[in-house]
VEXFI-225603 format. One record per residue (C-alpha): residue in one letter; z, x, y. Coordinates in Angstrom, 3 decimals. Example, Ala and Ser with C-alpha at 12.3 -4.5 7.8 and 13.67 -1.06 7.14 Angstrom:
<sites>
{"A" {7.800 12.300 -4.500}}
{"S" {7.140 13.670 -1.060}}
</sites>
This chain:
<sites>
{"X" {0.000 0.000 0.000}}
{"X" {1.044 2.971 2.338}}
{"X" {-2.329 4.793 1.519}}
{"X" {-4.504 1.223 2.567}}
{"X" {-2.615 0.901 5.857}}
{"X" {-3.135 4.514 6.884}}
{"X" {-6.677 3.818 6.033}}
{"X" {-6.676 1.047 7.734}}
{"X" {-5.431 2.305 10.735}}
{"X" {-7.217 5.218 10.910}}
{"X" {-10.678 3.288 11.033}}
{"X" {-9.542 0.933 13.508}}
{"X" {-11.032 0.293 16.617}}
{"X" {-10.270 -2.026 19.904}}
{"X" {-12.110 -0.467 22.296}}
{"X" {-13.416 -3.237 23.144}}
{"X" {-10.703 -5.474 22.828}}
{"X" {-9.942 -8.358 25.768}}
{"X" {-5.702 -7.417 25.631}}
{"X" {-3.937 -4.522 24.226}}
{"X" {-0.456 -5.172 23.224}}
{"X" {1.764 -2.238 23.653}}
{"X" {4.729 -1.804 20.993}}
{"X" {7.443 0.458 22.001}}
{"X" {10.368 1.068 19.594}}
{"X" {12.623 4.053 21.283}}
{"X" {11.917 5.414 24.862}}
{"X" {13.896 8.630 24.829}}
{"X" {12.321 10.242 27.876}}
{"X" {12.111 8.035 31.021}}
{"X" {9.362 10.697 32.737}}
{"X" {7.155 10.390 30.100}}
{"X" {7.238 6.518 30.215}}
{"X" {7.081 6.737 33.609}}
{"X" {3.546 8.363 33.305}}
{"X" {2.388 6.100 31.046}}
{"X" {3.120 3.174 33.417}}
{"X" {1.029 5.224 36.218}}
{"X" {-1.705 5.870 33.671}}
{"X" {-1.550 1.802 33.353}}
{"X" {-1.669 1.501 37.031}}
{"X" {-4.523 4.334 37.814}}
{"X" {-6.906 2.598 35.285}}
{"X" {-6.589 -0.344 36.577}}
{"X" {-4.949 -2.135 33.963}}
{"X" {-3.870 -6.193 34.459}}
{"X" {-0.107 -5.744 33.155}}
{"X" {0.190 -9.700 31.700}}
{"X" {3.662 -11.619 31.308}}
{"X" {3.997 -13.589 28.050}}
{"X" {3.582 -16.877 29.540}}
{"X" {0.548 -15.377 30.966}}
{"X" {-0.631 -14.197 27.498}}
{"X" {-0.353 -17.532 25.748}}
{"X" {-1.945 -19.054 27.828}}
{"X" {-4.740 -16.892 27.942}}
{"X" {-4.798 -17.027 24.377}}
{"X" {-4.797 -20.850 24.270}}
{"X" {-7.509 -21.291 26.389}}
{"X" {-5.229 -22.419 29.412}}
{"X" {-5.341 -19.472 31.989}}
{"X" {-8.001 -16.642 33.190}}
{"X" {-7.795 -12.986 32.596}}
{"X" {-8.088 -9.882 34.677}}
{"X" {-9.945 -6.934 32.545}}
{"X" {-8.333 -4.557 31.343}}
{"X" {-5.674 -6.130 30.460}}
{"X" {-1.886 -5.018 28.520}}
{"X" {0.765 -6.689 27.598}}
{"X" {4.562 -4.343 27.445}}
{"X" {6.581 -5.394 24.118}}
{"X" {9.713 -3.651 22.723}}
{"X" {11.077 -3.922 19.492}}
{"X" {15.060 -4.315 19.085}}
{"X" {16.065 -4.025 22.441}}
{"X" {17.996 -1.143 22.403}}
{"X" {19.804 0.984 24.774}}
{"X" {17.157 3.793 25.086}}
{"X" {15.033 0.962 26.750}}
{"X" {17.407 -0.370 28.638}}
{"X" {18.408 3.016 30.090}}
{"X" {15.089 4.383 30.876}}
{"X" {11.974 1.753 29.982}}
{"X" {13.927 -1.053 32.173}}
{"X" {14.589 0.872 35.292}}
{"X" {10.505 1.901 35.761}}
{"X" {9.602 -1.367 34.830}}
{"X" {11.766 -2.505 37.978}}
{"X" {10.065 0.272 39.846}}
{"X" {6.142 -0.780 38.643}}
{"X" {7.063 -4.613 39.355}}
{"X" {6.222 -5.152 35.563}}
{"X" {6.386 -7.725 33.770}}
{"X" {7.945 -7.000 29.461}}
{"X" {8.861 -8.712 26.754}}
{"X" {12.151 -7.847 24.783}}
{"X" {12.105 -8.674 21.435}}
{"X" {16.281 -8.243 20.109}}
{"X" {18.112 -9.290 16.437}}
{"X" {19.842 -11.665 16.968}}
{"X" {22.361 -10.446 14.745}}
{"X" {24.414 -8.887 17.315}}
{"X" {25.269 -12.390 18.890}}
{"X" {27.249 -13.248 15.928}}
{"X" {31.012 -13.417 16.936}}
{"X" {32.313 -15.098 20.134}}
{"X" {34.541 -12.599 21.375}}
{"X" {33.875 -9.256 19.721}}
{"X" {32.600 -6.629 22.343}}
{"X" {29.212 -6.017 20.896}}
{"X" {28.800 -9.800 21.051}}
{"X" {29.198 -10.132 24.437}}
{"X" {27.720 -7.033 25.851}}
{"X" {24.615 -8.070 23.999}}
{"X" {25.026 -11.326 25.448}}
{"X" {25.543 -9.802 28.660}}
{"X" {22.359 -7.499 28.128}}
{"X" {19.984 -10.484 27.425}}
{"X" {20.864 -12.578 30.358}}
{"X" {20.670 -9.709 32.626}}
{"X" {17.225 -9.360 31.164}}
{"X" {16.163 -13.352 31.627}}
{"X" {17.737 -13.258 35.226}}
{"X" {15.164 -10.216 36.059}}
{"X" {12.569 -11.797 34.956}}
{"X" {11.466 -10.435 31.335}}
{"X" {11.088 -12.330 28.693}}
{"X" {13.287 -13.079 25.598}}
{"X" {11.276 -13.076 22.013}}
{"X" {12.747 -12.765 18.440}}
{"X" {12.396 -10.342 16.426}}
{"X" {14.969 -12.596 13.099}}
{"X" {18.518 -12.263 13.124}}
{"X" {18.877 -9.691 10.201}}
{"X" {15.980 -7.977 10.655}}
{"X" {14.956 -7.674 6.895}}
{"X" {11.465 -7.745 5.515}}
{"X" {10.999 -11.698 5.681}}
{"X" {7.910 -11.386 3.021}}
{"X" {10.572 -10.509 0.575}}
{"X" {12.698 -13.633 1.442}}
{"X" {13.713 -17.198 -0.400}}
{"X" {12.339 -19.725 1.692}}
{"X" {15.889 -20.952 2.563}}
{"X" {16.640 -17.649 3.582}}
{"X" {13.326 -16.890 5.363}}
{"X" {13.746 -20.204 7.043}}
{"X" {17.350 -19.113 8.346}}
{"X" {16.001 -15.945 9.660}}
{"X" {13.374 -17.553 11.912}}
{"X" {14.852 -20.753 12.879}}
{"X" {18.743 -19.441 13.036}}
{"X" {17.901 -16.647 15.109}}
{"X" {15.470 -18.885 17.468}}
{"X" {18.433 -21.020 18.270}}
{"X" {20.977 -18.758 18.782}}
{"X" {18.222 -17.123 21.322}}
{"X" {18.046 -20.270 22.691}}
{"X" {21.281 -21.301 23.079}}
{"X" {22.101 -18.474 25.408}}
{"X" {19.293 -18.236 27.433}}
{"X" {19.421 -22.450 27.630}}
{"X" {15.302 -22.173 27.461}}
{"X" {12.618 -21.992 24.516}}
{"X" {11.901 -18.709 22.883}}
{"X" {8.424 -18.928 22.255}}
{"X" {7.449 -15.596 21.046}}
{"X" {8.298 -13.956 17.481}}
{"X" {7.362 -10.300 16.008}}
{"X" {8.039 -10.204 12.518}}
{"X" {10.218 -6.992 11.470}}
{"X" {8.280 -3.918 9.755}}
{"X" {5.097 -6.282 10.669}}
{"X" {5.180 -7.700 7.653}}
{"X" {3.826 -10.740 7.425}}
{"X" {1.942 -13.408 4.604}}
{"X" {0.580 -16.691 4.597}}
{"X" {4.814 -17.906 3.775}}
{"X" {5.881 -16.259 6.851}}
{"X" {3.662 -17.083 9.743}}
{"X" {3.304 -20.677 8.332}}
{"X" {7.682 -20.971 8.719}}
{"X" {7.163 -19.012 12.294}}
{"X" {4.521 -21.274 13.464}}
{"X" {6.896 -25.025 12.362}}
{"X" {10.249 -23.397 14.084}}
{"X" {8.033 -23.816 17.232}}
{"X" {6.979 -20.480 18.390}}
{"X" {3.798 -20.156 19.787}}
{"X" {2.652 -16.541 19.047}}
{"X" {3.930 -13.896 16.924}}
{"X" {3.386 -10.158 16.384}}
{"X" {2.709 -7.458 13.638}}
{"X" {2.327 -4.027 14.075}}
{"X" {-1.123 -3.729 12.905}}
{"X" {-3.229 -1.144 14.884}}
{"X" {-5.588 -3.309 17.340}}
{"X" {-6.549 -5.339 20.377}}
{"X" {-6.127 -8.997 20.809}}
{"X" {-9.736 -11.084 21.555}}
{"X" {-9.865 -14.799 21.857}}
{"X" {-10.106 -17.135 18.463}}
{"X" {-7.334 -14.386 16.835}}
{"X" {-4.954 -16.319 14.913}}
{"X" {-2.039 -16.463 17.333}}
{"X" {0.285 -15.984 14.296}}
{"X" {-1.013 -12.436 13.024}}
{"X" {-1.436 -10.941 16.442}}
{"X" {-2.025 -6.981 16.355}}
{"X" {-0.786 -4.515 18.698}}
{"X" {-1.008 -0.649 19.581}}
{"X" {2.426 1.140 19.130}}
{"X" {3.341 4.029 21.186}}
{"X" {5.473 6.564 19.150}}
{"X" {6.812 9.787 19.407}}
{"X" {7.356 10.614 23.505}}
{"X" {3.144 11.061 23.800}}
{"X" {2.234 12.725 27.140}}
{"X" {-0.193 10.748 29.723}}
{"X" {-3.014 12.394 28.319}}
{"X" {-3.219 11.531 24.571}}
{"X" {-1.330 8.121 25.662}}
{"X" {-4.749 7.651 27.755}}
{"X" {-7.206 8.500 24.692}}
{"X" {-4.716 6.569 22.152}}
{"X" {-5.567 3.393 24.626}}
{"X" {-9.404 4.062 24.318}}
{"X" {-9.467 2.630 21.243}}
{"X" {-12.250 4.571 19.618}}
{"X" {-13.064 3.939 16.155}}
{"X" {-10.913 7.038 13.908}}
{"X" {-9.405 8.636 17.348}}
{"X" {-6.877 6.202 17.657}}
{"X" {-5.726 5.887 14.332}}
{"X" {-5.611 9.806 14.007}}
{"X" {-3.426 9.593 16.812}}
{"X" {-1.053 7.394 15.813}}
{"X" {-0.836 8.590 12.533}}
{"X" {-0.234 11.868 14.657}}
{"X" {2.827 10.088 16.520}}
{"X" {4.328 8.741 13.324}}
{"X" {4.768 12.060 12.364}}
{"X" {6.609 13.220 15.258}}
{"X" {8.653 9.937 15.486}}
{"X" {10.197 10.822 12.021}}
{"X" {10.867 14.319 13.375}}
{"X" {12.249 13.236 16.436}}
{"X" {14.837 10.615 14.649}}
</sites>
């Protein structure tokens, strides 16, 4: 399975592609961030909120070319500490996709500094997704327990922020016919992998693909990664997995 992915990725291509969905996982170095956002800026890049993005990709609103949309997986303090403060400082828009997990317990003091973290993140502006609440591989899952996962962690969301969390990415991108088909009745409207490409309209809003960004890349391979040319790309990022694992 490893061996097709890595295949797969390496032969991909969205250079052409109307959105490219950025997936960041740890930002350890603010400056290099920071350049990427410029690189963003200099090229002339549409940076798209969520709401912005659905409806784009439901035939409801107009797009701006080229075109990205900022995701992060887990939420965690890295991006909080330096993604967060040059979004602020670009006057970007992001989406923030935590496990929920780390709601569980009224009073205990992860509880509510995670609390605290997410509603400091609504009242800025960015939006909320979910990314489940035990963050396990949900193609794996009993459907009672696949249906917790989605649905449980969509209302906790919910609950706190007091409005609908719309927008899922599935955890290890892993994702079958099961899984998008339980993501799709809790009520979310789009939902994420991590499968290497760009996002065109008619793509199943349900097995959306996006282009992670691994391993503290400087501006310039970030700016060939994001040409999306058929082998360079995936040779890239199979380049930046590499380092990731070193850098952990």
């Amino acid at each position: 399975m490893g061996a097709v992915r890595a295949l797969t990725e390496l032969t991909a291509s969205f250079q052409r592609a109307e959105v490219l969905v950025l997936c960041y996982h740890r930002t350890r170095s603010r400056e290099r961030f920071s350049r990427q956002m410029t690189a963003l800026a200099e090229q002339g890049y549409a940076v798209l909120s969520m709401e912005h993005f659905t409806g784009w990709l439901h035939g409801r609103k107009k797009l701006a070319h080229p075109a990205v949309l900022l995701t992060f997986d887990g939420c965690d303090s890295d991006q909080l500490e330096h993604a967060v403060p040059e979004l602020q400082a670009f006057n970007y828009p992001a989406t923030f996709f935590p496990v929920s997990c780390h709601l569980d317990g009224e009073r205990t003091n992860l509880a509510v500094s995670w609390r605290q973290t997410l509603l400091e993140l609504d009242q800025a502006g960015y939006t909320i997704g979910c990314h489940s609440h035990t963050h396990r591989d949900l193609t794996a899952l009993p459907e009672a327990e696949l249906w917790r996962e989605v649905v449980d962690s969509k209302k906790l969301l919910e609950d706190l922020l007091g409005q609908q969390v719309s927008a899922f990415c599935y955890p290890y991108g892993a994702c079958n016919s099961q899984v998008a088909s339980a993501v799709r009745q809790a009520g979310f409207h789009v939902a994420f992998t991590v499968d290497l490409g760009g996002v065109n309209p008619g793509d199943d809003p349900y097995r959306l693909k996006r282009v992670p960004v691994l391993g503290e890349p400087k501006v310039r391979e970030f700016c060939a990664y994001l040409s999306g040319h058929v082998l360079l790309s995936g040779a890239i990022l199979a380049h930046w997995k590499v380092r990731e694992r070193l850098l952990d």
